[in-house]
N, C-alpha and C positions, 0 to 999 in steps of 0.2 A: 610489411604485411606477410600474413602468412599463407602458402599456396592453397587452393581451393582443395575443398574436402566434400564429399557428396554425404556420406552419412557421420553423426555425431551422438557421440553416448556418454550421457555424464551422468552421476550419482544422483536419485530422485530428488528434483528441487521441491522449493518449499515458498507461501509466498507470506512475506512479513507485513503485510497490507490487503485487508481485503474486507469490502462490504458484502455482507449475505442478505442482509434483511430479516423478513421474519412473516411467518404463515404461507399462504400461498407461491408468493416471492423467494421465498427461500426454498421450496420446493421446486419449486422450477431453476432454479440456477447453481443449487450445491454441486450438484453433480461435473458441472461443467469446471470447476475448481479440482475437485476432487481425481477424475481422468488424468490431472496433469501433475497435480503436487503435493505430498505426502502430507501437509503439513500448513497451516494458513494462521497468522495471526487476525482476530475477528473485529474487527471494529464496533465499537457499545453504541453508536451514533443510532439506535431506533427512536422511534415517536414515543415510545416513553424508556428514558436513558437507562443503561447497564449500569445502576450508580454503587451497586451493592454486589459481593459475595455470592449470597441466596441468587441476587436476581441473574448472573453471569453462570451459574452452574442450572439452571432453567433453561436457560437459553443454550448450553452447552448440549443439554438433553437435548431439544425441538432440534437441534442441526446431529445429532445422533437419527431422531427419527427420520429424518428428511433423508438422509443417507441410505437408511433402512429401504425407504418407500423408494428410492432411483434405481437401489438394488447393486448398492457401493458393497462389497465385506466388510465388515466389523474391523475396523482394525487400520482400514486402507488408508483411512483421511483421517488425520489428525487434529480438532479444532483447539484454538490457543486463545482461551479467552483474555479479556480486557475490560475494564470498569475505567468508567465516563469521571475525571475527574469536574466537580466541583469545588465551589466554593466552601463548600462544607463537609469535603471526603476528610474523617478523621484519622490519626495516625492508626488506632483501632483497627479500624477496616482495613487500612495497607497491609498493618501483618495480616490477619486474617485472610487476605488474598491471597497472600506470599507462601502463608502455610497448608492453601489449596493443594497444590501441585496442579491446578488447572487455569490458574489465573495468571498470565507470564507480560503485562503490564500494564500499565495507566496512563490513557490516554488523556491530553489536554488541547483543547477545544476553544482558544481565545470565543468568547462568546458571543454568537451571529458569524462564527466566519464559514460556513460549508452546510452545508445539506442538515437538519437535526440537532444545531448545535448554541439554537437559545441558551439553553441550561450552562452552558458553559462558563469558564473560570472570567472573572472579571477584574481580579488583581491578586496576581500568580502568589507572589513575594510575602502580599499583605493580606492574600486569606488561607494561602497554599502550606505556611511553613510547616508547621506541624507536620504534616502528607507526606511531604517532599523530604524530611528528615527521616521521615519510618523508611520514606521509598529508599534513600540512601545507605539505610544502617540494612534494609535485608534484601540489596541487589534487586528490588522491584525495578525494571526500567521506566522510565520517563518517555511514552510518544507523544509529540511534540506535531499541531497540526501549524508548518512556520511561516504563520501569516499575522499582523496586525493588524484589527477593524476598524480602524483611526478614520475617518472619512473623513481626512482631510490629506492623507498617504493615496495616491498614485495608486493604481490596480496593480500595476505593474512592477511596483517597488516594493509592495506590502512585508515580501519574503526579506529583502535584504533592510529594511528598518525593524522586520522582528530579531535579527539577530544582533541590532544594538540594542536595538528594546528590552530586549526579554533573554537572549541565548547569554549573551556576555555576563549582564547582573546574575541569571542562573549557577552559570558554570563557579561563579566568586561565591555565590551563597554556599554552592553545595557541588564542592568540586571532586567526589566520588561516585554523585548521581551518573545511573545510567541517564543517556538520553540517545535516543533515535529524532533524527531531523528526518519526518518523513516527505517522500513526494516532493523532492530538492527538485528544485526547479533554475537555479540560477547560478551563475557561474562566482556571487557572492557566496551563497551557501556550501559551493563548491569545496571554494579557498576554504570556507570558516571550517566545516568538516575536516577537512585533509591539516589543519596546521592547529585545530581547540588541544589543547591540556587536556586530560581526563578522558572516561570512557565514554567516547562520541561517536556516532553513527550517522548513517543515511541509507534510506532508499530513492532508490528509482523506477520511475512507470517507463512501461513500456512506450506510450503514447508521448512522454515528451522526451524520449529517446529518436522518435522515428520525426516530430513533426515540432515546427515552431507555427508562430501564432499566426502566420498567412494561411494556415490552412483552415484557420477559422473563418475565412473570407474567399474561398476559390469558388467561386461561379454563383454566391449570393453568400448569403448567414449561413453556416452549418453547424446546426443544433448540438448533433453528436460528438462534434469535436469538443466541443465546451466543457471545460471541468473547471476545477478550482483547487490548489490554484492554475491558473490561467497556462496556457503557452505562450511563450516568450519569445525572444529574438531570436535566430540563426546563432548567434554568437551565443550564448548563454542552451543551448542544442546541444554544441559543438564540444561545450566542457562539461556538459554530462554526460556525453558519448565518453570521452578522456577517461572522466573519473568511473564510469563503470567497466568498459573495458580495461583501466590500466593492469588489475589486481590488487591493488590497495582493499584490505581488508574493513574497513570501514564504509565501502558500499555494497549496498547486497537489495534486491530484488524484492520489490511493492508493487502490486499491481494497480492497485489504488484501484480495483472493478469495481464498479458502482450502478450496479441497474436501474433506470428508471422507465415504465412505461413508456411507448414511444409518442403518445399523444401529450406529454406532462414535459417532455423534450421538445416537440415541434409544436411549441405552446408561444403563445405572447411573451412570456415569462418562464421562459426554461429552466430546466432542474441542471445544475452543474453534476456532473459525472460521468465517466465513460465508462461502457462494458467490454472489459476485454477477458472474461474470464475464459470464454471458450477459445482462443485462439491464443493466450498469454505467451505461452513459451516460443509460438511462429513466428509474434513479432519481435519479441528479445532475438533470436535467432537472429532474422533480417536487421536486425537494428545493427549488431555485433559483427556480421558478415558484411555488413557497408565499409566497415574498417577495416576487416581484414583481419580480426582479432575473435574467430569462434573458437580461440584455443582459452582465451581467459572467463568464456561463460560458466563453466561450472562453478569456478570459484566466487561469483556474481550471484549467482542462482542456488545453489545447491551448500557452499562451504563455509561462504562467510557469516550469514544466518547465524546458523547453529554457533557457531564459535564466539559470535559477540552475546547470546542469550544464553551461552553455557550449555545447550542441549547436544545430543549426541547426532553426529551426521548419520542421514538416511541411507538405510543400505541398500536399496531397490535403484533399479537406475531408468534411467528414460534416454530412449535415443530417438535424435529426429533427423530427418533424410531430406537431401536436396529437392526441389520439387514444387511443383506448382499447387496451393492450395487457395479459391476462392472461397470468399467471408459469405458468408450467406448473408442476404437482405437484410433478413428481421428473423426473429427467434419468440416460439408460444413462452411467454412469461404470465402465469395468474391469469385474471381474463381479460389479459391485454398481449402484448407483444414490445420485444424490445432487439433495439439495432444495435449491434454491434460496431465497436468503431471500426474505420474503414469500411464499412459494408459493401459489399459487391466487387470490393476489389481482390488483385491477385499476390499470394504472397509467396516468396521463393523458398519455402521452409516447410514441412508437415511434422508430423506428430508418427513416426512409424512403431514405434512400441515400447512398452514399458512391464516394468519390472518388480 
């Protein structure tokens, strides 16, 4: 382990995973991205999907305005869009994305598995190919949501049967495809990440960095813990601690923030997702500094991004300072409110300035 350091300043991160939303909700929350990271891949997952070109340079704009209206600069926050593959996204449209310069990849959505994701792909292989060939021939990535909706698969396993399911025949069909495994959850995806052939990735949430799935259970049901997929065992913690602090350039930083009203969360039927947009980098910090390992965050956060999506590393930097910062309660979102995960607790990390 390496000795203790009070302040740290690493090259402006970036985050490859992130939900905005859209109208009031996304006014209320952009900003809270934007403070911290130069740069954000967007998720298409709205109530009516990003399935198109047209419809992802729209929605590119409305997070331009929203930036406008928080009263970000021009230029601060970079949004990376992404179009909702279906069943019917033609090779057409992948170039057409490709030759955006605004479109940097396509997401896939087993259908029914996360928050908006009815519309999704329902046989990858047997309606995808065409897609998945354009996506290969013009370095489109492939994000990959790695769960299967099999109900008759274990909550718990979901992740490590979609990578016999689905990652394995993948990689054989179209073995130049990018793909990102996002929001790796398991020390299966771990292994498959760190040892697949071809151009393979993964993120990691800060949330199943810090917490295994007891925390979904301390002191009754807690709502805001819940996301999807799910938290997992200590053991399966444990080796995505490993594989984000190792340096291995194949993992790099998703927040997977997901705002939902807090009454739609401490419902009967709760919304799977956590908000960590305002606090993102405090709890990477603390997650990192549990091992002993705050010297390999930049390259988690800030290095490895860019160099698997081919973009150029951000030159603005962010430093944050040893330090006690408490999560606030709840947070005005729209004309609601929304909690933060962890709320009210204390974190060893702040945000002291940026670049």
């Amino acid at each position: 382990m390496q000795s203790p350091t009070d302040t740290l300043t690493i090259t402006r991160p970036d985050d490859w995973h992130l939900h905005l939303r859209d109208g009031a909700v996304l006014d209320s929350v952009v900003a809270d991205t934007a403070r911290q990271f130069a740069r954000a891949i967007i998720m298409p997952n709205l109530k009516a999907p990003v399935i198109t070109t047209e419809l992802a340079m729209a929605y590119r704009q409305r997070i331009f305005q929203a930036l406008d209206q928080a009263g970000i600069a021009q230029g601060a926050f970079i949004p990376l869009m992404t179009l909702y593959l279906t069943d019917n996204t033609s090779a057409a449209e992948v170039v057409k994305a490709s030759q955006s310069g605004a479109v940097h990849g396509i997401k896939l959505y087993p259908a029914g598995a996360t928050t908006n994701s009815d519309a999704g792909v329902t046989d990858l292989l047997g309606r995808c190919s065409a897609a998945l060939e354009a996506m290969q021939k013009s370095g489109m990535p492939l994000l990959v949501h790695g769960e299967v909706t099999d109900p008759a698969i274990d909550l718990f396993d979901r992740e490590a049967v979609f990578i016999d399911r689905v990652m394995i025949p993948l990689r054989r069909a179209f073995p130049e495809l990018k793909v990102v495994f996002e929001h790796l959850t398991t020390s299966d995806g771990v292994d498959y990440v760190r040892e697949a052939e071809g151009p393979v990735a993964a993120t990691i949430t800060a949330h199943h960095l810090l917490y295994n799935r007891n925390a979904l259970f301390q002191g009754g049901i807690r709502p805001h813990w819940y996301c999807l997929p799910v938290l997992k065992r200590e053991k399966h913690r444990l080796a995505l601690i490993e594989a984000a602090t190792s340096g291995v350039g194949r993992f790099f930083l998703g927040t997977d923030s997901a705002p939902h009203p807090k009454g739609l969360k401490e419902n009967a039927c709760g919304c799977a997702g956590c908000y960590t947009a305002l606090h993102a980098m405090e709890l990477y910090a603390t997650a990192f500094d549990t091992v002993g390992r705050l010297d390999k965050l930049e390259a988690f956060a800030s290095l490895n991004g860019p160099a698997f999506y081919g973009l150029a590393v951000n030159q603005g930097t962010l430093t944050l300072r040893r330090g006690n910062y408490q999560i606030p309660a709840e947070l005005p979102m729209a004309e609601s409110s929304v909690v933060p995960l962890a709320a009210g607790e204390t974190l060893g990390w702040t945000i002291a300035a940026q670049s």
